[in-house]
N, C-alpha and C positions, 0 to 999 in steps of 0.2 A: 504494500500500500504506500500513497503516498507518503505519508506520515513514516511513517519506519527506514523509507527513502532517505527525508530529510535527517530522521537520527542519527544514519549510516554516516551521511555529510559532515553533520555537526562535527560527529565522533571523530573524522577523518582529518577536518577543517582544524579540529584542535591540537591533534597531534602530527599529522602532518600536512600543512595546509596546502603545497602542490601536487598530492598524492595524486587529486582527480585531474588533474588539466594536463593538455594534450603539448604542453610547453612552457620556455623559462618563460617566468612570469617577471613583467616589466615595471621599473619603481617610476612614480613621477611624485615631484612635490607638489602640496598645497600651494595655491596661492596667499599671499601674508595675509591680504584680507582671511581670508577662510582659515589660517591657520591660529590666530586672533580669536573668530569668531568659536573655533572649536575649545583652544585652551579658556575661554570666556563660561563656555557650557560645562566643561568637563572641573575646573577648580572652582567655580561657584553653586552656592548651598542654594538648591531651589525646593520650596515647598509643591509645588504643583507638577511634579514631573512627569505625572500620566498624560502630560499633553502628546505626548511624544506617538502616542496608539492611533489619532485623532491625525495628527501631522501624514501618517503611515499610508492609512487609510484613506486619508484626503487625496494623498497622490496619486494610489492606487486609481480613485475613482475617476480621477483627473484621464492620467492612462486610459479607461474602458473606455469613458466620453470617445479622446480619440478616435478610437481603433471603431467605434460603433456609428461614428461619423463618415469614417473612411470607407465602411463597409454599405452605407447608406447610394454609395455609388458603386461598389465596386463587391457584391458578395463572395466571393473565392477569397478575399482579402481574409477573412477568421482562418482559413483554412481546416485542420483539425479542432483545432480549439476554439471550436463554436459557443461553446458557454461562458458566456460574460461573467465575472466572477471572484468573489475575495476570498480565501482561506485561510485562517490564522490555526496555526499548529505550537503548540505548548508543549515544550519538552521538557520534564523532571531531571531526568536522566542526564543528561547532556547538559542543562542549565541554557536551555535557545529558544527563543521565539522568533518562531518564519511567521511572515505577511507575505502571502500570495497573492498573486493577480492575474489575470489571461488581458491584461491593457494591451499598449500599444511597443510597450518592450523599446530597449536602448539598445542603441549599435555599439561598438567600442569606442568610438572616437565621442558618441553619446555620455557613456561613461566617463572617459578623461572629462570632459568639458563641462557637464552638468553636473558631475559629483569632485571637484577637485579645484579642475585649475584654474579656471574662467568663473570668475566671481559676478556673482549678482549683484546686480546695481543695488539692492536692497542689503546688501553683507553691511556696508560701514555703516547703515541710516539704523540698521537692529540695534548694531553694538551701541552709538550714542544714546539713543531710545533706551536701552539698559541700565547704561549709566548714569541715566539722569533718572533712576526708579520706576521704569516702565516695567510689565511682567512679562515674564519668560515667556507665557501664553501668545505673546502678538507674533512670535516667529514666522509663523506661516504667512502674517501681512508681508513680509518682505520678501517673499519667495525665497526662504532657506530655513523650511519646516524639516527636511530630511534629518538635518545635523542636529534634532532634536533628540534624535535615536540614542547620543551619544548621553543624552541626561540620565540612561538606563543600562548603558551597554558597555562594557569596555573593548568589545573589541564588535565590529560589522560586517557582511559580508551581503554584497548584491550580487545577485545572477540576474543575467537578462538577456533575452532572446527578441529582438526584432526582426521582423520579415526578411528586413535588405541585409543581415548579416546571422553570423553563428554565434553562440552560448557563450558568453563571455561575464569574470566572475571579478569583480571589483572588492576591494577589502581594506581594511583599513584598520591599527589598533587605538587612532586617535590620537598620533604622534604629529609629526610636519610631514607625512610622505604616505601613498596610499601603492598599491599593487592593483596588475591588471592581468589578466591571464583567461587563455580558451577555455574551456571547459568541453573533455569531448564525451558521448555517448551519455547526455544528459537528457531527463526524462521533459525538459521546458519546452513544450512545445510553441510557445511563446508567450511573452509577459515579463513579469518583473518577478524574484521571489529574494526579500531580504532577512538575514538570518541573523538574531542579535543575540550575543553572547552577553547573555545579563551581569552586572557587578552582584558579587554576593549580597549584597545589603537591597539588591532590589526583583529579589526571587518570586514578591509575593504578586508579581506579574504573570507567573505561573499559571497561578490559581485560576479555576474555573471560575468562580462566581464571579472573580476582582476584575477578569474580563468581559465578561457578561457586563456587568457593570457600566462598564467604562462603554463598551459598544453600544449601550442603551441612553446610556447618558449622552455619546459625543454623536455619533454615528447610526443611530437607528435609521434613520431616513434618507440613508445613501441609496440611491438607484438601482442597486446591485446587488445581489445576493451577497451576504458577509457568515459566511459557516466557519463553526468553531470544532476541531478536533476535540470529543470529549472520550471521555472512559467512566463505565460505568458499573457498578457494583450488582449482580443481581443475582435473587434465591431461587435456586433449582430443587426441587422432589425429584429423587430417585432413589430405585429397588435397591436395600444393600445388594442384594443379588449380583446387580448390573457390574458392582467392580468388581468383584470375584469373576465373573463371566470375563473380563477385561483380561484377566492374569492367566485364561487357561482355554484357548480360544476351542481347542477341540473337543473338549466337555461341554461346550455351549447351551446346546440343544437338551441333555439331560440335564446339567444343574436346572434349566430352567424349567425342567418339568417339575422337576423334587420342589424347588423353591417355589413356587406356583401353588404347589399343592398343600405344602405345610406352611411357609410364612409369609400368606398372598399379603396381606396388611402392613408389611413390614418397609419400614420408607426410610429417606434418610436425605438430609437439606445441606445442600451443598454453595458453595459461592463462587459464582463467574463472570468474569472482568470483560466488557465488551465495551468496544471504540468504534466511535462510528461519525458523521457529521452531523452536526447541529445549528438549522440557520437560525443568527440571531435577529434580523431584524426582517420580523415577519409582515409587520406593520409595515405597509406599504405608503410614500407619502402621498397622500389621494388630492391631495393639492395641485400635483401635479396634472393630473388628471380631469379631461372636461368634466362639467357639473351635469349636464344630461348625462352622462354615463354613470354616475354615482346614486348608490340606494340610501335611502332613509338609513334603513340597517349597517351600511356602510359608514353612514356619517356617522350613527351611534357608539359603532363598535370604535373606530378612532375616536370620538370621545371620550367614551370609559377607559382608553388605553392612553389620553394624552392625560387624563384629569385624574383619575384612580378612581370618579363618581363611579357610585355605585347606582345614579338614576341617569333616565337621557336626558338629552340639552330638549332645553325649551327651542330654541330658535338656532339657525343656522346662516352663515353670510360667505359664502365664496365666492372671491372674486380675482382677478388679475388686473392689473395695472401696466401699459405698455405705451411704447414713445422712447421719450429721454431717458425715464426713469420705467427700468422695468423689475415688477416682485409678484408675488402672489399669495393671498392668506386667505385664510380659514378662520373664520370669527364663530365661537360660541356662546348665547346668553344660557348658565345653568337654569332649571327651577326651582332653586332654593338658593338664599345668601349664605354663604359659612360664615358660620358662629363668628371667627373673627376678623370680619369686615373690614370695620373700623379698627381693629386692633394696632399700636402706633409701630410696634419691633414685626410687624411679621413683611412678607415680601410686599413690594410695590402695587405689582401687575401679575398678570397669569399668562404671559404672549410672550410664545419662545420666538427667538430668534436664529434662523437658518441662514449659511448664504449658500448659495450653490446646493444644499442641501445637505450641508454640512451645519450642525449642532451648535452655536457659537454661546450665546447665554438665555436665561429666563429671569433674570434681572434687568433688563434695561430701563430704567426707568423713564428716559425721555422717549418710550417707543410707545404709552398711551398714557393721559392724564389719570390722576389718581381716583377721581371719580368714575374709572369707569376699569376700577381693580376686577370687578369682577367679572369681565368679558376674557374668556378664556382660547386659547386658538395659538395658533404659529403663521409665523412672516417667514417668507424665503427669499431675500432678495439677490436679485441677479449684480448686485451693482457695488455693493460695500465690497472691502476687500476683506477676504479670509486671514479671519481671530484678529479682527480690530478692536483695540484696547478703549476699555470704558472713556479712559481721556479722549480719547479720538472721535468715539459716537455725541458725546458730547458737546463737540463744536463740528459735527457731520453735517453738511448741509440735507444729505439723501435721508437721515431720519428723520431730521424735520418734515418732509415731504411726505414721508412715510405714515409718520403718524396723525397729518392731518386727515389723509384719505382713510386710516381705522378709524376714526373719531365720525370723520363724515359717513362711513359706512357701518359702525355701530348702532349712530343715529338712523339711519337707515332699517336697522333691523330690527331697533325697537317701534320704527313705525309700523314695521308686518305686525310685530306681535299685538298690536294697538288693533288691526284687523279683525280679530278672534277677542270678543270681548272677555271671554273665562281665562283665556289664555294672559291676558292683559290683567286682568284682575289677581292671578297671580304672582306677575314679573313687577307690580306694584305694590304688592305686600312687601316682598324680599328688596325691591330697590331703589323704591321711592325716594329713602332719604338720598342716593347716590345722587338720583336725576339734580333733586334742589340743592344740592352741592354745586352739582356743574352748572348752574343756574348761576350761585353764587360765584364762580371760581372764573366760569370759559366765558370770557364776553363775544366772543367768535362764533357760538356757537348757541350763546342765547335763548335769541328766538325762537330755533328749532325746538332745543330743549322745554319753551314754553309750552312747544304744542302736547308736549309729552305729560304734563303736570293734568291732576285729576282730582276733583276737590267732593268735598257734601255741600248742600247750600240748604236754603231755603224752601227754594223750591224743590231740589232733588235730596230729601233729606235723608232716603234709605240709600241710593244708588252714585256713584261718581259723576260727576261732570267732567269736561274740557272747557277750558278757556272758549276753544274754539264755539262750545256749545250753547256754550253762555253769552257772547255777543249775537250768536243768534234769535235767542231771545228776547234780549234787550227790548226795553222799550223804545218806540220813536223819538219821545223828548229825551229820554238818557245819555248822558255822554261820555258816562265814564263806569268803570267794572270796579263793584265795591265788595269790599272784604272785611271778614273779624276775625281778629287773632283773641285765643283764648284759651285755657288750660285742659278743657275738655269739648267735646261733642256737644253731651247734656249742659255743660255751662254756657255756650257761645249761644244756642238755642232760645234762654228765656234771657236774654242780656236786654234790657232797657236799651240801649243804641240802636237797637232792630226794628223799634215800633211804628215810628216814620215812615222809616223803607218799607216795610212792610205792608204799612197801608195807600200806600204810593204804588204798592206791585213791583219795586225793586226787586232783583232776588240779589242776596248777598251770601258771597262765598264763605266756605268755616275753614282757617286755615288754623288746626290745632295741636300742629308737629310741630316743636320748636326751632328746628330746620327753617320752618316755614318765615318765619320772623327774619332770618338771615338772606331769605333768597328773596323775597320782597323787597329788602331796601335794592337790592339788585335789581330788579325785575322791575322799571319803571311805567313801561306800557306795553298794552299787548293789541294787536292790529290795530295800531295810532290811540288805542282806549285807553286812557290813565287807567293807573290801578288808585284806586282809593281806602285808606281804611276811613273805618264808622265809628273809630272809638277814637279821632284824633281830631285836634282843630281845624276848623275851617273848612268842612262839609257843607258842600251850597248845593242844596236839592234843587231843583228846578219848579219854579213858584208862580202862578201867575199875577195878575197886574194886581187882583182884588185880596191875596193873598200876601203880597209887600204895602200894601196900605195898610191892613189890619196888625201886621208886622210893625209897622212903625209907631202905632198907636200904641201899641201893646209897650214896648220900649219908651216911651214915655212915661208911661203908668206906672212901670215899675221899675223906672230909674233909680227913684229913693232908696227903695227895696235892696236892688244889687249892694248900692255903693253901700249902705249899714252893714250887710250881709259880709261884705268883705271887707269890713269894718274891722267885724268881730273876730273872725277867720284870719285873719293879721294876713303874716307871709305863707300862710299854709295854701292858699292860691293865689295864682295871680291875676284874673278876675274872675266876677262874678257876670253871667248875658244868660239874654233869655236862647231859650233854643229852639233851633230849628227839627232836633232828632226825635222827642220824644212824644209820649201822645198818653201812657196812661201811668209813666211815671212822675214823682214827683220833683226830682232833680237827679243829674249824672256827673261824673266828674271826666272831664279829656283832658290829652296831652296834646303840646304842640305836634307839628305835622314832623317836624325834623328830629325830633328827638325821639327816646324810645315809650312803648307803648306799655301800657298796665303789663300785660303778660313776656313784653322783653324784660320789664325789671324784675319780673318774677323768677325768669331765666338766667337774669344778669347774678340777682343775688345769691340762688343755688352752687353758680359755681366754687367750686373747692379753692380756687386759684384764684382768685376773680385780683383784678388788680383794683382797688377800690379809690386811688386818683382818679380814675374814670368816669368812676359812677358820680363826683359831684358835677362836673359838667354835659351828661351825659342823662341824666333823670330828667324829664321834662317839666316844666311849671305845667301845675295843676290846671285847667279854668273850669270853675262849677257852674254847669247850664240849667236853667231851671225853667220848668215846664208852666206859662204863665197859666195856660190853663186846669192846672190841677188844684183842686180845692185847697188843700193844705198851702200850696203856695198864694192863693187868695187870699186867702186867712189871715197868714204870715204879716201881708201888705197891709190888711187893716189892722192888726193885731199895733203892729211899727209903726203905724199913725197917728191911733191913738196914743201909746204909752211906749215912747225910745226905749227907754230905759230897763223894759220888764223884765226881769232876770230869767222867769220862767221860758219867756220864747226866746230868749237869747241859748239858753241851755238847750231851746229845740233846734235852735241853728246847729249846733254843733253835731246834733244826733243824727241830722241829716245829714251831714256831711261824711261824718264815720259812715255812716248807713251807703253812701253815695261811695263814699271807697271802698266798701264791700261787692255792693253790685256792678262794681267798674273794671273790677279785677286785682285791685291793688289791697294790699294787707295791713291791717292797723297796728300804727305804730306802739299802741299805749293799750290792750285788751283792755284791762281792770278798768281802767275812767270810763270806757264805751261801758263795759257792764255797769259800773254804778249808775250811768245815766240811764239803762235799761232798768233797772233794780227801783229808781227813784219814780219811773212812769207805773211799775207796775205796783209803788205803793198808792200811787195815785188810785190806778183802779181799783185798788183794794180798800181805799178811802184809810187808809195806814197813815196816821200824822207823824208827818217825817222831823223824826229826832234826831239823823244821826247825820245831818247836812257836815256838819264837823269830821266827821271821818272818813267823808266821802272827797272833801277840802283838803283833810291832810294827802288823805290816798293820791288825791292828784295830784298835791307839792310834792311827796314824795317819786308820784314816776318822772315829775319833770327835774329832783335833783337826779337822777338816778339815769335818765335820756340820755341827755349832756346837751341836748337840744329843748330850741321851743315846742314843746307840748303844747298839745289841747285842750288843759283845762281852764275851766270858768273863773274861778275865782280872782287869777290875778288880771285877767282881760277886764274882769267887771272891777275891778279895785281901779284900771286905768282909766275904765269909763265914768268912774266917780270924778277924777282927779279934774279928766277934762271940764263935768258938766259945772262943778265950784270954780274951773277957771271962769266958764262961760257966764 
């Protein structure tokens, strides 16, 4: 067999290395560059030295292309060695690993030139690259991957057979000088086969698995079949019989009768060592491959085999890309997020990168934006150079190209899945927060992403909307798309802010992800429609003529009213208007339009980390709008007409206001004082004569020594409205 061929070699090669060849074998020196470039590899300490399988391999493939190129015109060119093909053989015994190939095979003068003397333009630009702390992995970008071998090997040996010449065996112990010599009655019937005589420290290239490995990780997706000489262990049942019958060949026929007859049951497990090939990279790259000719099952099976899922992809995007720039990728959206998404230490992306079909990394981080980690798939590009060094992709103008066309054709795929509303209602659960990320993050990409966002509203309050769905229904005087940010579903629901729009026939969106709050201040308008929210200042519903007259009447009336109101309320707002929102409330509290919302500060102050410089110019001044047509606020006006001074409805001011930062979304600063002022209504209707005004006075000096801020208690606001009315 092959493999036992090459042992014989090895065996030969090491003790007498011109035993096989057909003559004296000829010395030539390295050229300085190369000789540099070899003492560089062989005295420096490299952690990643498996590159060198990957280098081997790469070339190999390179070779097939050829010769399957050449054959494309010319079929008699394979000759015998019709099957295109890698084989890696693993010798214990010997300490060798040959890399086969049936390529396109070197001539002699191939040999001198490519392995030796005639340096590549790429030889000095590696060595500086080195020096200045690049990784030993970019070799192959410089075309001089071969002398990679040398990071594993102490000593090489190339045989190579091309057409227009004979078997000729290049070698080399990695000194300044290499041999050239025939090789005659050689089984090559063309190709390349290199044979490395490994340093003992690096044996465990041996191993079955650590190859396996390595060809799964660098090389699975080479064109070419890549088989691995294995040997394998396995248990036999047989008749003790059978080896006695072994030892005593003309007794055959009667032991076997006797033993038959007396010890038919009688067995015995034996162990036998069998070698055979083993291709490793079954997985075929189907990228390559037109998309009508690929099955659903197809695309599955390389899913499960690229990803380890143990479910199929939701959705599928194969495409190529040709012209200037040509590549070709496989984009998968999963059906489920992994657990750790968002998680900050784990990988970037899930999108390996190929070039030529060669394995380069699954790291790239500038090869798709981080919001869209979990689109899973492989890039093959025709155009980067082979094992270009992360520094390098980095300032690559071709990946920037690259990964705007994934980004434009993920977007792409999640509009199919958008098609199949169950199927969408899935890819929504699992990604939603992704999209309003990229909402936040891609200003490029924006809009698209807009179309992709899916809300509850008003009107669709079991089922999702679009944006897109929702200008649809707009009314004719409407002019802009209004929203509520808020901490739940069931809270945004009965929110006082609503009851205007509502009875107007507004419908307004519930955005209740906290995501949703960051991709909004982004998200300024969607098909020319402002976005508006309903819980901030300066909400201008559309009014008619007889409706801004009764507005302004109203605004006189209850001028007085405001400015007391924010009399008493000091700096705790910054004004006091009537408003335009409500209808069966009695007052609400907004924030300006630019600053953050009830439920940003809600979000703001949760955080663990939160930098809290921020938050004082970043919290929005309050303004309290009050519903002139609600009784209580009638009341109120006459109540402040008659008697400034009433402490009793000064005390309701305040109740209203807590009351009003509850149902607004904001959290009260001071619990205890709101409850005594609940405590003191409810002796009220218990007709309870309130004795313990004192302790409800202190309770409130003490939350406001205890704040460190102004508080909202009564007593020292009403001390100052004493103060004033004896100046007066």
């Amino acid at each position: 067999s092959l493999p036992s061929r090459i042992s014989e070699m090895s065996e030969a090669a090491s003790t007498a290395p011109a035993a096989a060849t057909g003559g004296k074998a000829e010395s030539f020196a390295f050229n300085a560059d190369i000789t540099q470039l070899m003492n560089l590899i062989i005295n420096t300490f490299y952690s990643n030295k498996e590159v060198f399988l990957r280098e081997l391999i790469s070339n190999s493939s390179d070779a097939l292309d050829k010769i399957r190129f050449q054959s494309l015109s010319d079929k008699e060119i394979l000759g015998e060695a019709k099957d295109l093909k890698i084989d890696i053989i693993p010798d214990q015994k010997n300490g060798t690993l040959t890399i086969q190939d049936t390529g396109i095979g070197m001539t002699k003068l191939d040999l001198i030139n490519n392995l030796g003397t005639i340096a590549k333009s790429g030889t000095k630009q590696f060595m500086e690259a080195i020096k200045a702390g690049a990784d030993v992995s970019m070799i192959g970008q410089f075309g001089v991957g071969f002398y990679s071998a040398f990071l594993v090997a102490e000593r090489v040996i190339v045989e190579s057979k091309n057409n227009d010449d004979e078997v000729y065996r290049w070698s080399s112990d990695a000194g300044n000088s290499f041999k050239i010599e025939a090789v005659e009655n050689s089984d090559l019937k063309r190709g390349t086969r290199i044979i490395l005589h490994l340093k003992d420290d690096q044996l465990e290239y041996l191993e079955e698995k650590k190859l396996k490995d390595l060809v799964k990780k660098h090389s699975e997706f080479i064109g070419f079949p890549i088989s691995l000489w294995v040997t394998k262990t396995e248990e036999k049942e047989v008749d003790d019989d059978e080896e006695e019958e072994e030892d005593d060949d003309d007794d055959k026929p009667k032991v076997e009768e006797v033993k038959d007859e007396n010890k038919e049951k009688k067995k015995k497990t034996i162990k036998e060592e069998k070698s055979d090939w083993e291709v490793l990279n079954k997985q075929k790259p189907i990228w390559t491959r037109a998309k009508e000719e690929i099955t659903k099952e197809e695309y599955a099976a390389f899913y499960k085999a690229l990803t380890n899922d143990w479910e199929e992809h939701l959705a599928v995007k194969h495409f190529s890309v040709e012209g200037q720039l040509e590549f070709k990728a496989l984009l998968f959206t999963p059906k489920r997020a992994p657990f750790d998404l968002f998680e900050g230490k784990k990988k970037k992306n899930n999108i390996k990168l190929y070039v030529r079909r060669v394995f380069i990394m699954d790291n790239c981080e500038d090869l798709i934006p981080d919001y869209m980690a979990f689109v899973k798939g492989v890039v093959d590009s025709e155009d980067l150079p082979l094992n270009i060094s992360r520094e390098s992709l980095q300032q690559n103008k071709i990946l920037r190209v690259i990964k705007k066309h994934l980004v434009k054709k993920s977007i792409d795929m999640f509009k199919e899945i958008a098609e199949n509303k169950d199927d969408y209602k899935k890819f929504y659960e699992a990604f939603s927060k992704n999209i309003k990320l990229g909402i936040h993050e891609d200003s490029a990409n924006r809009s698209k992403l807009a179309d992709l966002l899916r809300y509850h509203s008003t009107v669709k309050t079991d089922e999702f909307t679009s944006l897109k769905d929702y200008v649809g229904r707009m009314k004719k005087e409407q002019k802009n798309i209004y929203y509520i940010t808020g901490e739940s579903r069931k809270v945004v629901e009965q929110s006082p802010f609503l009851e205007k729009l509502k009875r107007k026939g507004y419908e307004v969106l519930f955005m209740v992800d906290p995501i949703d709050e960051y991709a909004v201040q982004q998200l300024k308008e969607y098909d020319e429609k402002k976005l508006v929210c309903v819980t901030k200042d300066n909400l201008q519903l559309e009014m008619t003529e007889d409706e801004k007259k009764k507005k302004e009447e109203e605004k006189a009336a209850f001028e007085d009213l405001c400015k007391k109101m924010k009399e008493i309320l000091g700096d705790k707002v910054e004004k006091v208007v009537l408003s335009d929102r409500l209808s069966s409330s009695p007052c609400c509290l907004v924030t300006g339009e630019f600053g953050w919302s009830a439920n940003m500060e809600r979000i703001m102050k949760a955080q663990a980390l939160r930098d809290n410089s921020m938050t004082s110019f970043m919290v929005s001044k309050k303004t309290l709008e009050l519903n002139p047509e609600h009784s209580i606020v009638k009341e109120l006006r006459v109540r402040f007409q008659n008697d400034a001074s009433d402490q009793t409805v000064k005390d309701l001011v305040w109740l209203l206001f807590e009351t009003s930062l509850l149902t607004s979304g904001f959290s009260l600063p001071a619990p205890t004082v709101y409850a005594g002022r609940i405590h003191k209504l409810i002796k009220l209707g218990l007709s309870i004569a309130d004795d313990e005004d004192e302790v409800v006075e202190a309770e409130s000096k003490e939350s406001k020594d205890g704040e460190g801020d102004k508080d909202d208690d009564v007593p020292p606001l009403e001390a100052q409205d004493d103060d004033m009315e004896d100046v007066d």
